[in-house]
DOLOMAR-397659 format. One record per residue: x, y, z of N, C-alpha, C in turn; residue in one letter. Coordinates in Angstrom, 2 decimals, always signed. Last residue first. Layout:
% DOLOMAR-397659
NODE       npx       npy       npz      capx      capy      capz       cpx       cpy       cpz   resn
NODE         X         Y         Z         X         Y         Z         X         Y         Z      a
...
This chain:
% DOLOMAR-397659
NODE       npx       npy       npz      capx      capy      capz       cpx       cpy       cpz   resn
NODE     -3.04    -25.97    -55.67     -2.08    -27.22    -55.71     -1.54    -26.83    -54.13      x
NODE     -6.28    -24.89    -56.30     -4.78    -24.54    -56.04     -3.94    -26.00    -55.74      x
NODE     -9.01    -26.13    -56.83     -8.04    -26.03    -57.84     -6.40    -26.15    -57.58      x
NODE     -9.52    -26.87    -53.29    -10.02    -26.69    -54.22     -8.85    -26.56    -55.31      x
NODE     -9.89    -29.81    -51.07     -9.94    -28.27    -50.84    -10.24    -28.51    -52.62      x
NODE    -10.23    -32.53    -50.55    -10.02    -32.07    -49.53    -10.25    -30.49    -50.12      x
NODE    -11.22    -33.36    -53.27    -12.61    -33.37    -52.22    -12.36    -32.65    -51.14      x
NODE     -9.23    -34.50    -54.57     -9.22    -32.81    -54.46    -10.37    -32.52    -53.63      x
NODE     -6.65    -36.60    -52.56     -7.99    -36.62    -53.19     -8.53    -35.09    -53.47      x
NODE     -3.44    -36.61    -54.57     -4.34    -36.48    -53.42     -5.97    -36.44    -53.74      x
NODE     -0.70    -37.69    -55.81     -1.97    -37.62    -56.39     -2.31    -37.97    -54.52      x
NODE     +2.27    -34.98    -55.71     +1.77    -36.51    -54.87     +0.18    -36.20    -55.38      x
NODE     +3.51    -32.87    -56.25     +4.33    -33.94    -56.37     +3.30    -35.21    -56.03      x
NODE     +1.64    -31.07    -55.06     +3.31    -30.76    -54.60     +3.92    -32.30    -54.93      x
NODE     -1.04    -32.57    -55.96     -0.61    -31.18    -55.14     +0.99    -31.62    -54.51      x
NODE     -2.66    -33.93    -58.26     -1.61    -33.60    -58.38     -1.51    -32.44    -57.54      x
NODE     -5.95    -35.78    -57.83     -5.37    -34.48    -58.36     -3.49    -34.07    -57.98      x
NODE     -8.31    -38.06    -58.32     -7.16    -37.86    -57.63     -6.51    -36.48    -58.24      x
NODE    -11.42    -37.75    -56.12    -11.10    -37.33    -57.33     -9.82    -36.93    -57.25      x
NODE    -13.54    -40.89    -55.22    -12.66    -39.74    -55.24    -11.97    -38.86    -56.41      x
NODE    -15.28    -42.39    -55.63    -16.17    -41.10    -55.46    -14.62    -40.03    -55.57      x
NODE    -15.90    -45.25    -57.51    -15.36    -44.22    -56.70    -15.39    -42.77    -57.07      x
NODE    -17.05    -46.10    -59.55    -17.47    -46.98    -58.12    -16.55    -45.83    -57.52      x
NODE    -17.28    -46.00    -62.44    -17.93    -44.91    -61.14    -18.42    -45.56    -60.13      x
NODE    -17.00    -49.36    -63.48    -17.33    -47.99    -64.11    -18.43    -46.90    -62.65      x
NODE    -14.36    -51.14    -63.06    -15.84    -50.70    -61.95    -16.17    -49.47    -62.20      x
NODE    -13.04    -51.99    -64.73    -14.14    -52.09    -65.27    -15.05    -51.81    -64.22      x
NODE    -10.76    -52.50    -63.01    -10.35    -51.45    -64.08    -11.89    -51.05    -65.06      x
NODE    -11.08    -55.12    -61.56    -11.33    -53.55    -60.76    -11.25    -52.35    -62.09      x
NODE    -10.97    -57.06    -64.07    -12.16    -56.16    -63.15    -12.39    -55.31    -62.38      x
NODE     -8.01    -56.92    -64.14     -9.22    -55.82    -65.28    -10.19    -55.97    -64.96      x
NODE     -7.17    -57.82    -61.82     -7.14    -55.86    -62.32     -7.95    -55.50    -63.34      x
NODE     -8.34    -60.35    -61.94     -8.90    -59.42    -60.79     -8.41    -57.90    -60.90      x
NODE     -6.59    -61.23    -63.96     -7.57    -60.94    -64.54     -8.58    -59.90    -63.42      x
NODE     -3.01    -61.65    -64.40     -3.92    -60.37    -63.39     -5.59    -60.00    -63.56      x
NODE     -1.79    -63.71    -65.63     -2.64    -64.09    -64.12     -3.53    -63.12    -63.16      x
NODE     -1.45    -63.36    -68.36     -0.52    -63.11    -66.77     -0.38    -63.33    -65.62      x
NODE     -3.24    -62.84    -69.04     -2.40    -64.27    -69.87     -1.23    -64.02    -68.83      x
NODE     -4.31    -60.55    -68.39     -5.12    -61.89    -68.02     -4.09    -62.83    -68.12      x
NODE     -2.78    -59.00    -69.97     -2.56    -58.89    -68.45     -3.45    -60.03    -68.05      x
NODE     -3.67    -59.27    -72.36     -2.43    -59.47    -71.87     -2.10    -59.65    -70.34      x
NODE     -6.68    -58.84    -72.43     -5.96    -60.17    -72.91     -4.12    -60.34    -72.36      x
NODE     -5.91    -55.71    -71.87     -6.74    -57.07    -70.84     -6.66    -58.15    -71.19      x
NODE     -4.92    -55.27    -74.54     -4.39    -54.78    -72.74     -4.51    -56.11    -71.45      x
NODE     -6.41    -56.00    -76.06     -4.94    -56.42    -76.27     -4.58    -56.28    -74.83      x
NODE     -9.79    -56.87    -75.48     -9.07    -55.98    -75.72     -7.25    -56.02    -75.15      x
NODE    -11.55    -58.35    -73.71    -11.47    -58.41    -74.85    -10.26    -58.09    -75.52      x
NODE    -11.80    -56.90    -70.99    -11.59    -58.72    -71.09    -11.05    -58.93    -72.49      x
NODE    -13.01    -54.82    -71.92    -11.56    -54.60    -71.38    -11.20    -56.07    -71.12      x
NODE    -15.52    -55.28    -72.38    -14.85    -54.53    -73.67    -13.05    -54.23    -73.69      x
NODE    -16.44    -56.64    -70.39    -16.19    -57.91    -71.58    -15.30    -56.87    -72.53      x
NODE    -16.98    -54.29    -68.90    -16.10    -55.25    -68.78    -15.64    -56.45    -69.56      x
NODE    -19.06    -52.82    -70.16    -17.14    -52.40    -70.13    -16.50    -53.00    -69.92      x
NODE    -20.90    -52.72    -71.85    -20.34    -54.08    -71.13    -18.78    -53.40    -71.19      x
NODE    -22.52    -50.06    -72.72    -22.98    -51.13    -71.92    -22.67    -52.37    -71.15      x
NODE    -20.10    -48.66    -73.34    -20.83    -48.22    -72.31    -21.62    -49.77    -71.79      x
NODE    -18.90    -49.43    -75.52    -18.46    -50.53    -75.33    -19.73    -50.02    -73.45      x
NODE    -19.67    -46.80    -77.46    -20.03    -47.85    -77.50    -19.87    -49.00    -77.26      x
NODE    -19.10    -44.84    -76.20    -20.26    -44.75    -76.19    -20.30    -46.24    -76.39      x
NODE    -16.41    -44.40    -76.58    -16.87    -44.88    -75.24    -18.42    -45.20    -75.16      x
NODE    -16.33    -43.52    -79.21    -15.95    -44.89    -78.82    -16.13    -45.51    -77.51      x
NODE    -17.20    -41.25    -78.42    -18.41    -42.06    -80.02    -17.45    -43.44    -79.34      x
NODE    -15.49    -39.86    -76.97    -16.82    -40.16    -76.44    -17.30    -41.29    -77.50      x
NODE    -13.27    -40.02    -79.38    -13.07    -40.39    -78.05    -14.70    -40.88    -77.12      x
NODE    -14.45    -38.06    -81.02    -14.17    -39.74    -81.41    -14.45    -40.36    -80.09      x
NODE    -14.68    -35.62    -79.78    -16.21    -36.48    -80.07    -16.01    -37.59    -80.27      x
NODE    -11.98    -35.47    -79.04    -12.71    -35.66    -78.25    -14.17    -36.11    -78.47      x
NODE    -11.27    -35.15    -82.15    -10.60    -35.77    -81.19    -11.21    -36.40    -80.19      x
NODE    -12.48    -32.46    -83.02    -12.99    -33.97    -82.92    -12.18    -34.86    -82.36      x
NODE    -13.05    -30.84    -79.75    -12.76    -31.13    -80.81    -13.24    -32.14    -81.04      x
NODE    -15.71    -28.91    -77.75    -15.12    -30.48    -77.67    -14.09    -29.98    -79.46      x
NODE    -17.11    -26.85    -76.40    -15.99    -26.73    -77.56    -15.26    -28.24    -77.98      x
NODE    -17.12    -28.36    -73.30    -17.21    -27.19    -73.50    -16.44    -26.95    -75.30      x
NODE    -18.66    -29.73    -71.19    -18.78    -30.16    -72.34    -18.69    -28.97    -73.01      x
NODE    -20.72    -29.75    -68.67    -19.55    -29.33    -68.66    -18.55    -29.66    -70.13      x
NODE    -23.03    -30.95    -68.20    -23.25    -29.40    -68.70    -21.91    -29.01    -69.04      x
NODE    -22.76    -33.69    -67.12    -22.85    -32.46    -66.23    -23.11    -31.13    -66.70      x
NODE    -22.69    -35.08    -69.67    -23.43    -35.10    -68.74    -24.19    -34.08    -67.22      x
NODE    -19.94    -34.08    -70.41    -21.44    -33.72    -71.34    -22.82    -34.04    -70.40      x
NODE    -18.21    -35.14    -68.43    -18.13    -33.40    -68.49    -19.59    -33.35    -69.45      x
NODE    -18.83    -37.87    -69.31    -18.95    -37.49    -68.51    -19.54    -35.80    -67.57      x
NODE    -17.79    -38.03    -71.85    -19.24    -38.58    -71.72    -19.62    -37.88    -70.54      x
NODE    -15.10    -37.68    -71.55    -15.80    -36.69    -72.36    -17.23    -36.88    -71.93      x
NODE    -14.61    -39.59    -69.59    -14.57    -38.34    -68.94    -15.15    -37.48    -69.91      x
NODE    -14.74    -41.32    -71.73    -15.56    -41.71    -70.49    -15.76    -40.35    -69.89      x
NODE    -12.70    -41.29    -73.48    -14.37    -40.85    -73.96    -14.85    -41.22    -72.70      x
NODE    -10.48    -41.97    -72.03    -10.89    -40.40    -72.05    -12.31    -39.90    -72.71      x
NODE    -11.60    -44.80    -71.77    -11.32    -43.74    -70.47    -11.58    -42.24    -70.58      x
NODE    -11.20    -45.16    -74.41    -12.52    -45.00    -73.30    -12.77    -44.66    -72.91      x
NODE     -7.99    -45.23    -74.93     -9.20    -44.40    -75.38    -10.61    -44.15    -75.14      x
NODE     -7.41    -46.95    -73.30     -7.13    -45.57    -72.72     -8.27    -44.70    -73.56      x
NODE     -8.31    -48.81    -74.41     -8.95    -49.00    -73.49     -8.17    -47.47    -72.43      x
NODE     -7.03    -49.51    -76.81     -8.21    -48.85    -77.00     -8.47    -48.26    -75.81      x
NODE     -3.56    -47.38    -77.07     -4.37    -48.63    -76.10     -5.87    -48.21    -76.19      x
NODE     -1.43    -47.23    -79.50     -2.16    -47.00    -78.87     -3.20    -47.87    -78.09      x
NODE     +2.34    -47.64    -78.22     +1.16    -48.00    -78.54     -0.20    -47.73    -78.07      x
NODE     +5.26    -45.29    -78.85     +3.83    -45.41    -78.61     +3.03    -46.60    -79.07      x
NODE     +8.23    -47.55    -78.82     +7.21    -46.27    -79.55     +5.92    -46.26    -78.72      x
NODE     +9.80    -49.07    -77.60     +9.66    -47.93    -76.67     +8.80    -47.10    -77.43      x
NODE     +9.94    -51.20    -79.09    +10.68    -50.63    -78.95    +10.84    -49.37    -78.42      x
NODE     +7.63    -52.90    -78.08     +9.01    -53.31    -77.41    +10.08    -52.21    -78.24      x
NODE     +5.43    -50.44    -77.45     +5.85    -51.84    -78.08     +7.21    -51.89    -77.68      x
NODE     +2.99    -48.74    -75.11     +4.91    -48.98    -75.61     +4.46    -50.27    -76.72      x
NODE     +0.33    -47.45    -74.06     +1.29    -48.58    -73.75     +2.32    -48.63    -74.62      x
NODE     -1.58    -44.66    -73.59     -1.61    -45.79    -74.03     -0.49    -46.40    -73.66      x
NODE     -3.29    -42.78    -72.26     -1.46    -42.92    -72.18     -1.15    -43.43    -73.40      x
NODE     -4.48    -39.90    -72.98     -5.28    -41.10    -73.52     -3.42    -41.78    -73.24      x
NODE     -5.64    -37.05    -71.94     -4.71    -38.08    -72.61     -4.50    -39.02    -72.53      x
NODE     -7.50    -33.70    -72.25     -7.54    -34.88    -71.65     -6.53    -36.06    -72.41      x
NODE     -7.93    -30.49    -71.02     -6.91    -31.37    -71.58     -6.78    -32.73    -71.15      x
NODE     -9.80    -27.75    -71.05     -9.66    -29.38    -70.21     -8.71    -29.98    -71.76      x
NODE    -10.22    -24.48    -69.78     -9.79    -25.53    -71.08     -9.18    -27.14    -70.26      x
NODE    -12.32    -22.57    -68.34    -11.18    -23.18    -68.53    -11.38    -24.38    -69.83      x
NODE    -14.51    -20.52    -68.41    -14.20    -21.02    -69.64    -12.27    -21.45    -69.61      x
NODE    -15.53    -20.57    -65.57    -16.76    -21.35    -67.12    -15.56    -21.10    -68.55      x
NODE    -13.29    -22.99    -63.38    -13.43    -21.46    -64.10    -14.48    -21.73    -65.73      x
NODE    -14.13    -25.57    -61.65    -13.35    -24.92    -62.81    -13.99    -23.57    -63.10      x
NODE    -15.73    -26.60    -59.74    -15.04    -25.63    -59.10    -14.04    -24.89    -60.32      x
NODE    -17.80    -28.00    -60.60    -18.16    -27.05    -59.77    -16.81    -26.42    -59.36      x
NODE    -16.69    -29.42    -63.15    -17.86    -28.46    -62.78    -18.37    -27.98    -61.81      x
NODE    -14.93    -31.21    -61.72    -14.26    -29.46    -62.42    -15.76    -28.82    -62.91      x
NODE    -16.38    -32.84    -60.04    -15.96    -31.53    -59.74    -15.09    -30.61    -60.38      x
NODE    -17.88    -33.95    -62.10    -18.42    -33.37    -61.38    -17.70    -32.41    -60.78      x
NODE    -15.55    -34.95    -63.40    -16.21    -34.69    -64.46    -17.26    -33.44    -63.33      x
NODE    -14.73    -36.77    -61.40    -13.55    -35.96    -61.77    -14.58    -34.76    -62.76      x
NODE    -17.09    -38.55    -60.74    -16.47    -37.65    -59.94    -15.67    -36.91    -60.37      x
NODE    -16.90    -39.85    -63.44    -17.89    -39.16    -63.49    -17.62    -38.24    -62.35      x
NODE    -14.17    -41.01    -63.55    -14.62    -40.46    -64.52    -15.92    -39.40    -64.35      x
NODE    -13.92    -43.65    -61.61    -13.59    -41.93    -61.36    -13.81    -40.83    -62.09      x
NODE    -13.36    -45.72    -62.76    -13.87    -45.63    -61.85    -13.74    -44.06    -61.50      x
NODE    -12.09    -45.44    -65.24    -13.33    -45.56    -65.78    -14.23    -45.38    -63.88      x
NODE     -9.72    -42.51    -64.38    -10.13    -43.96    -65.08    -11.61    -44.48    -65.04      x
NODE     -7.51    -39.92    -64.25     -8.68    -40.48    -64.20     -8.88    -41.99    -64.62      x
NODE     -6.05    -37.74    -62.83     -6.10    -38.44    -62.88     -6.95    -39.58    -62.95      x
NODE     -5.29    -34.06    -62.94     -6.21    -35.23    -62.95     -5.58    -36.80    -63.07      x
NODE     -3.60    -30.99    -62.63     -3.26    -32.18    -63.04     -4.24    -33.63    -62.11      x
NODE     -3.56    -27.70    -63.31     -4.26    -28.81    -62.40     -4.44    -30.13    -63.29      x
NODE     -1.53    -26.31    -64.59     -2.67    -25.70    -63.14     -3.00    -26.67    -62.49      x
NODE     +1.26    -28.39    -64.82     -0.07    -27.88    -65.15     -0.68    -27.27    -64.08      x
NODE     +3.92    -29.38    -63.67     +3.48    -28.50    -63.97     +1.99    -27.34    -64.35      x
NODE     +3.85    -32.30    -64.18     +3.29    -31.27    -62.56     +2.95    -30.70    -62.97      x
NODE     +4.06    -33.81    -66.58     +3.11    -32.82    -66.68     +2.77    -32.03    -65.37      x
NODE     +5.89    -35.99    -66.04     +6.39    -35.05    -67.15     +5.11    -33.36    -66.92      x
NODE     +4.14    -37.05    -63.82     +5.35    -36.76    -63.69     +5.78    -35.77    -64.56      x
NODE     +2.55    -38.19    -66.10     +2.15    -37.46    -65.12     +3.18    -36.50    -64.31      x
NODE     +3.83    -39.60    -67.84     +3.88    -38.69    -68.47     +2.89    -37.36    -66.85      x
NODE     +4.73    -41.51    -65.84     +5.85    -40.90    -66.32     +5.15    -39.64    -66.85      x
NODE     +2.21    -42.77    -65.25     +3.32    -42.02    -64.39     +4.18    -41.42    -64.55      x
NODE     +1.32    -44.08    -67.87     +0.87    -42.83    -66.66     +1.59    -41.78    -65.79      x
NODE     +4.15    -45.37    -68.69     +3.32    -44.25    -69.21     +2.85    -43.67    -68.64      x
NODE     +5.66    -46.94    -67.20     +6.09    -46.62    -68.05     +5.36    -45.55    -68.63      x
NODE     +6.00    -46.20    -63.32     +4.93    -46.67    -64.51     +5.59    -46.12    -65.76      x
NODE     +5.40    -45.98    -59.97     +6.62    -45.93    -60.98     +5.43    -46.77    -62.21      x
NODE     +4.73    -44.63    -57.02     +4.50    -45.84    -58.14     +4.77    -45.60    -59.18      x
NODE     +5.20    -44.48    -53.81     +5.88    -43.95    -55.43     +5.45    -45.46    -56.01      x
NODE     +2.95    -43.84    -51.16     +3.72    -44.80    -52.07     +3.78    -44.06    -53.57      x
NODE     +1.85    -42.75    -47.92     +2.36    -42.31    -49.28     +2.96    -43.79    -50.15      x
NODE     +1.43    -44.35    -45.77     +0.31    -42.93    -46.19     +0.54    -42.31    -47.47      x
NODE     +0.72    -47.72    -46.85     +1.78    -46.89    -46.37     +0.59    -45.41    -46.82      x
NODE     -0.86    -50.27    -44.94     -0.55    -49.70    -46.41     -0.22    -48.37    -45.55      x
NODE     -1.72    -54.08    -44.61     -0.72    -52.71    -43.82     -0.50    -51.71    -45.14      x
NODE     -2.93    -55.96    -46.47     -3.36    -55.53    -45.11     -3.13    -53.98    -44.19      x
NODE     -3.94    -55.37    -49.52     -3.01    -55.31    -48.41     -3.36    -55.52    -47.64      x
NODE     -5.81    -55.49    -51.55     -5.54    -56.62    -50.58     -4.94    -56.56    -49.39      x
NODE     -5.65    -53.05    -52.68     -7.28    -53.02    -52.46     -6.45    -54.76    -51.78      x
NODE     -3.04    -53.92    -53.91     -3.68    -52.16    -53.19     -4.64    -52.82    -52.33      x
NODE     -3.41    -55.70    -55.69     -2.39    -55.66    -54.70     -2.40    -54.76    -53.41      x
NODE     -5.38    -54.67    -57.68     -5.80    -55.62    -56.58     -4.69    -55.92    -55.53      x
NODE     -3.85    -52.84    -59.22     -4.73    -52.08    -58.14     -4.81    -53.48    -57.31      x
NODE     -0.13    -53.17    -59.59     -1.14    -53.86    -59.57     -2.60    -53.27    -58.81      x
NODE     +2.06    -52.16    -59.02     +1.37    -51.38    -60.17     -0.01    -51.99    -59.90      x
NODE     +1.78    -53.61    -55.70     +2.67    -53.49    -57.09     +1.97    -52.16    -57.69      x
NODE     +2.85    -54.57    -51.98     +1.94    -53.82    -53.26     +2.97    -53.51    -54.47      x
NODE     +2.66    -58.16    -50.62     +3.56    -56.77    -51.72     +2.55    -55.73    -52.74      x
NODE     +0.89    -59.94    -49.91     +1.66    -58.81    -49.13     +2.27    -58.24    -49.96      x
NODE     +2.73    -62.45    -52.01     +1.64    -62.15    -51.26     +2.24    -60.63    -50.51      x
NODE     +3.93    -60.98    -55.05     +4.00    -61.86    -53.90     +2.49    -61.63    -53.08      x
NODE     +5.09    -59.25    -58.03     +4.60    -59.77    -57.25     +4.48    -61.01    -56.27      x
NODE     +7.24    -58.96    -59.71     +7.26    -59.40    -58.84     +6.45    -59.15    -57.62      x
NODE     +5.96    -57.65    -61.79     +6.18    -58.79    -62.39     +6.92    -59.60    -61.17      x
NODE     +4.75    -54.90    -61.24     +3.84    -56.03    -61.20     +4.60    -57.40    -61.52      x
NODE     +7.67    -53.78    -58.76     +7.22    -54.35    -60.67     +5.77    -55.27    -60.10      x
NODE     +6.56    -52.10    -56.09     +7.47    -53.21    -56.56     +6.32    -53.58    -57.92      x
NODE     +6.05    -48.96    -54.64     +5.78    -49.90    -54.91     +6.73    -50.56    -55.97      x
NODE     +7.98    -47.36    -52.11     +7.95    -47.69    -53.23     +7.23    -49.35    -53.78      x
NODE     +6.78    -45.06    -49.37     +7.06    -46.76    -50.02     +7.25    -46.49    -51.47      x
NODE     +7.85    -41.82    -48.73     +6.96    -42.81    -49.15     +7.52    -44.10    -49.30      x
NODE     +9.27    -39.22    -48.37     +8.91    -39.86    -47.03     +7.50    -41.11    -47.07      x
NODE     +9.98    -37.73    -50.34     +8.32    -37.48    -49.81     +7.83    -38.45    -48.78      x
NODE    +12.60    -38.62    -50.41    +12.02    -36.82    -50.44    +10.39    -36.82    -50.05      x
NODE    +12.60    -41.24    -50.22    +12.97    -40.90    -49.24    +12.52    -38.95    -49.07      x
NODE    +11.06    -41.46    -53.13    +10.45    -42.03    -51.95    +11.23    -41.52    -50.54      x
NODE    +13.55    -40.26    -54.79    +11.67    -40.11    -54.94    +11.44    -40.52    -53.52      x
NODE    +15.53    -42.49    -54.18    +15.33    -40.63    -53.58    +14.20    -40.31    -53.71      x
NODE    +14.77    -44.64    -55.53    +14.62    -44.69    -53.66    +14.57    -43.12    -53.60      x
NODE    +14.16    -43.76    -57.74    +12.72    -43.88    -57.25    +13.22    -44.18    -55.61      x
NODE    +15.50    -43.37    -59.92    +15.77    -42.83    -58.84    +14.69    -42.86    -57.33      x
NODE    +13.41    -43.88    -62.51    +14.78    -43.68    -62.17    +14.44    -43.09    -60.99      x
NODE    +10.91    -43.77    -63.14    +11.40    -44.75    -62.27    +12.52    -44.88    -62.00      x
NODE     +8.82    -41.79    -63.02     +8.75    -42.58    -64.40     +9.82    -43.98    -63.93      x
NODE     +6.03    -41.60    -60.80     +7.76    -41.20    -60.63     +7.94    -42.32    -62.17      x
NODE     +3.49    -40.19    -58.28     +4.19    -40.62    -60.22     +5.49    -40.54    -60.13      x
NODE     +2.84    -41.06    -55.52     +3.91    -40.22    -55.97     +4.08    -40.61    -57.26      x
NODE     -0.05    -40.82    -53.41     +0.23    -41.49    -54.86     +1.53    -40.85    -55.46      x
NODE     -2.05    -41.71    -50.41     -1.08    -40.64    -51.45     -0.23    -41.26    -52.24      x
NODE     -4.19    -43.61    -49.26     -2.73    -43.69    -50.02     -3.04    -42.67    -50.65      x
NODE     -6.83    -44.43    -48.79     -5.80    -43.27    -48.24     -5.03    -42.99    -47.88      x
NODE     -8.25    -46.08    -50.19     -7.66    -46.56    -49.03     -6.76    -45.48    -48.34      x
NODE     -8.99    -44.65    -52.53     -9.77    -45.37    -51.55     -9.65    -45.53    -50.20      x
NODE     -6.49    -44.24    -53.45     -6.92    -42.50    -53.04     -7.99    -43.26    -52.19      x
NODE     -5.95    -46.63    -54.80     -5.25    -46.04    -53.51     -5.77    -44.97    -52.25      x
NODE     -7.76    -47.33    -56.70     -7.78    -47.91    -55.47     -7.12    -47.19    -53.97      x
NODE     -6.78    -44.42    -58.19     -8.34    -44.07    -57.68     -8.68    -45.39    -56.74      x
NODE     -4.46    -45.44    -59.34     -3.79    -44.32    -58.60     -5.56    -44.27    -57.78      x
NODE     -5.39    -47.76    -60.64     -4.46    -48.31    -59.54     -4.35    -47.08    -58.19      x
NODE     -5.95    -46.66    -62.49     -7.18    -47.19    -61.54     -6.52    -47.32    -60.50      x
NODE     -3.76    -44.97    -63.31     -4.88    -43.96    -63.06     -5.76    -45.01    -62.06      x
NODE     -2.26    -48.01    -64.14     -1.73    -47.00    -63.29     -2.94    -45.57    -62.78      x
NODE     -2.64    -49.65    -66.03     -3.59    -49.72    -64.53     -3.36    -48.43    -63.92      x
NODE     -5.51    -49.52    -67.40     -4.95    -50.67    -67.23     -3.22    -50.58    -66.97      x
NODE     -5.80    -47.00    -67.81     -7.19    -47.40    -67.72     -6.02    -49.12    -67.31      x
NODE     -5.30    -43.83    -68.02     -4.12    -45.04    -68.19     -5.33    -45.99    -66.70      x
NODE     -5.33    -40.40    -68.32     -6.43    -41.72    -68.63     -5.18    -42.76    -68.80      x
NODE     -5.12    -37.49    -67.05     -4.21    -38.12    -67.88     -5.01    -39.97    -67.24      x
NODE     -6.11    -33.73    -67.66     -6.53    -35.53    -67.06     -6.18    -36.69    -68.03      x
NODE     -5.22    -30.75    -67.00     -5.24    -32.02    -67.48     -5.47    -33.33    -67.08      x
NODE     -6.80    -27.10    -67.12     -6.47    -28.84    -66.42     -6.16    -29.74    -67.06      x
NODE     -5.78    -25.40    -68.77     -6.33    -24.94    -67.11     -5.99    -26.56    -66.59      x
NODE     -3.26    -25.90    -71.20     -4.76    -25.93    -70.68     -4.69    -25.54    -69.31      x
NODE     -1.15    -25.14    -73.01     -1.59    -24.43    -72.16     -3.34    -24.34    -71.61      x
NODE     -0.43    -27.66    -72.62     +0.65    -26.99    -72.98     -0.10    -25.66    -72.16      x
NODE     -2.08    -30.02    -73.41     -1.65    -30.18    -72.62     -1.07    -28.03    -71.88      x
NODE     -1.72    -30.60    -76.84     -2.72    -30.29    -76.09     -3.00    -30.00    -74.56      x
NODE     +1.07    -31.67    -76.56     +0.93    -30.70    -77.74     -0.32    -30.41    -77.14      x
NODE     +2.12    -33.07    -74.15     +2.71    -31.69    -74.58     +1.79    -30.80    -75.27      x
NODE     +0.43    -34.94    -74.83     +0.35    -34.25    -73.65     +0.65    -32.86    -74.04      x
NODE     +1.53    -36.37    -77.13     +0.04    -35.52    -77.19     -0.26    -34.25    -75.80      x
NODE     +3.58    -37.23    -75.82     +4.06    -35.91    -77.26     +3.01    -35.30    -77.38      x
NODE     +2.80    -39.14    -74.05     +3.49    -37.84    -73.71     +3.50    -36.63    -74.54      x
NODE     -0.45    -40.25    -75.11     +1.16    -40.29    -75.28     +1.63    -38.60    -74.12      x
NODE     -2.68    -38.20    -77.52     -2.33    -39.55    -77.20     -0.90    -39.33    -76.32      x
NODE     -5.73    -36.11    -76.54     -4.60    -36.94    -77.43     -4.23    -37.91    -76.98      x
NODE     -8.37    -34.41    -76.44     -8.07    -35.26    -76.40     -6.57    -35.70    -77.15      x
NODE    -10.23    -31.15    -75.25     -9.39    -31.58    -76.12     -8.91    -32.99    -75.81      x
NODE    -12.04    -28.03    -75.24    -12.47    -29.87    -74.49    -11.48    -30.63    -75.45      x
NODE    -11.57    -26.15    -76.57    -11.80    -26.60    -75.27    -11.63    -27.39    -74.18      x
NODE    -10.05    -25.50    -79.62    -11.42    -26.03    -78.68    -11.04    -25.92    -77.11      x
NODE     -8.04    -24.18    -80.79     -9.34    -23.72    -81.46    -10.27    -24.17    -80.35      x
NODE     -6.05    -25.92    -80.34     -6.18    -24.77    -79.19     -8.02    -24.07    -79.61      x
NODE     -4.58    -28.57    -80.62     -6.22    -28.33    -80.28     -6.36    -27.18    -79.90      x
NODE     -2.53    -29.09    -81.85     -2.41    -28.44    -79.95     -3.78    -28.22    -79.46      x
NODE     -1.84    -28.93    -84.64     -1.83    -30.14    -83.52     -2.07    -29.59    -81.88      x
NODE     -1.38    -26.50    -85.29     -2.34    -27.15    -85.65     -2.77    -28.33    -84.48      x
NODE     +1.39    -25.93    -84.95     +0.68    -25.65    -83.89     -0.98    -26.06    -84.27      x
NODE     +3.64    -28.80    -84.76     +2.69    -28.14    -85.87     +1.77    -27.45    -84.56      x
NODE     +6.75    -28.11    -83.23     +5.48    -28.81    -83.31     +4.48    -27.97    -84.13      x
């Protein structure tokens, strides 16, 4: 890999995809991995309801779930009544919800999954953006390095597509960390990223109604996910990666 590509010159860094993960990712203090439709909102309904969150890309997902003693959630494409999916409004309906669930995802999850490893692995979306932003300013080190990634979505032949509405997300958390003082060395990557969140800020929700993601998943019948996916900082929690499972980090601090 071009080491050009790894943002290391900055700080505050942004990419795309698993391959971006890697390349900016690699040796940051934290990473916060943005998948805005659904899997990150889906992972900040759960952390609501106090569901622990297992990323699993989706092979093997009964052993996933029998090793951490979780549910496995079911394809958004079989959905039912009572069944939680990928889906956040499936979450936020249940009646009965499990203390753990593996949720399996072509991008979030997978590349979350691909990334334990990190000091400290985020999970963010437009509802959570400003809590996640608040507490690595109070508990990050003044000159850790934030690694932020934008999933985006597949085309049918498994390449990367990019998704505006991941790209928000991570200008959301850039907007965010600048708000708090926490806005450290940004690349440009990351000024794009904010310059494009800046400007759907006033109607996020017509900007995710609009947009290939949310046109798709509407033409589906899921239009109640891209309004939960547009509750810009309705939640307070902040999900974080400890031993395999997104927990809220409100309980303690950095260590995993």
């Amino acid at each position: 890999m071009n080491l050009e590509h790894r943002q290391r010159r900055h700080r505050t860094r942004v990419d795309w995809g698993l391959r971006g993960a890697e390349a900016i990712a690699s040796d940051a203090d934290i990473a916060v991995i943005v998948d805005v439709l659904s899997f990150t909102t889906t992972v900040s309904v759960a952390l609501d309801r106090g569901i622990g969150v297992v990323p699993h890309a989706g092979a093997d997902t009964e052993e996933v779930a029998r090793r951490h003693d979780a549910s496995v959630a079911f394809r958004r494409s079989q959905s039912a009544p009572g069944r939680i999916t990928l889906s956040p409004g499936s979450i936020r309906s249940a009646r009965d919800v499990p203390a753990r669930l593996v949720l399996p995802s072509p991008n979030g999850s997978t590349i979350a999954e691909a990334m334990a490893a990190t000091p400290v692995l985020a999970a963010a979306s437009l509802r959570t953006a400003t809590a996640i932003a608040h507490w690595i300013a109070r508990t990050a080190g003044p000159d850790d390095s934030v690694a932020i990634i934008a999933a985006g979505e597949r085309w049918p032949d498994g390449s990367l597509r990019p998704a505006i509405e991941d790209f928000w997300g991570a200008g959301a958390v850039v907007a965010a960390l600048a708000a708090v003082g926490r806005l450290l060395d940004p690349s440009p990557e990351a000024d794009a990223a904010q310059a494009a969140w800046t400007a759907v800020a006033d109607d996020p929700s017509t900007a995710l109604r609009d947009c290939s993601s949310g046109r798709e998943l509407i033409a589906l019948g899921f239009d109640g996910d891209v309004a939960v996916a547009a509750e810009v900082g309705e939640s307070a929690g902040v999900p974080i990666l400890r031993q395999g499972i997104f927990v809220d980090a409100r309980s303690g601090g950095l260590s995993a």
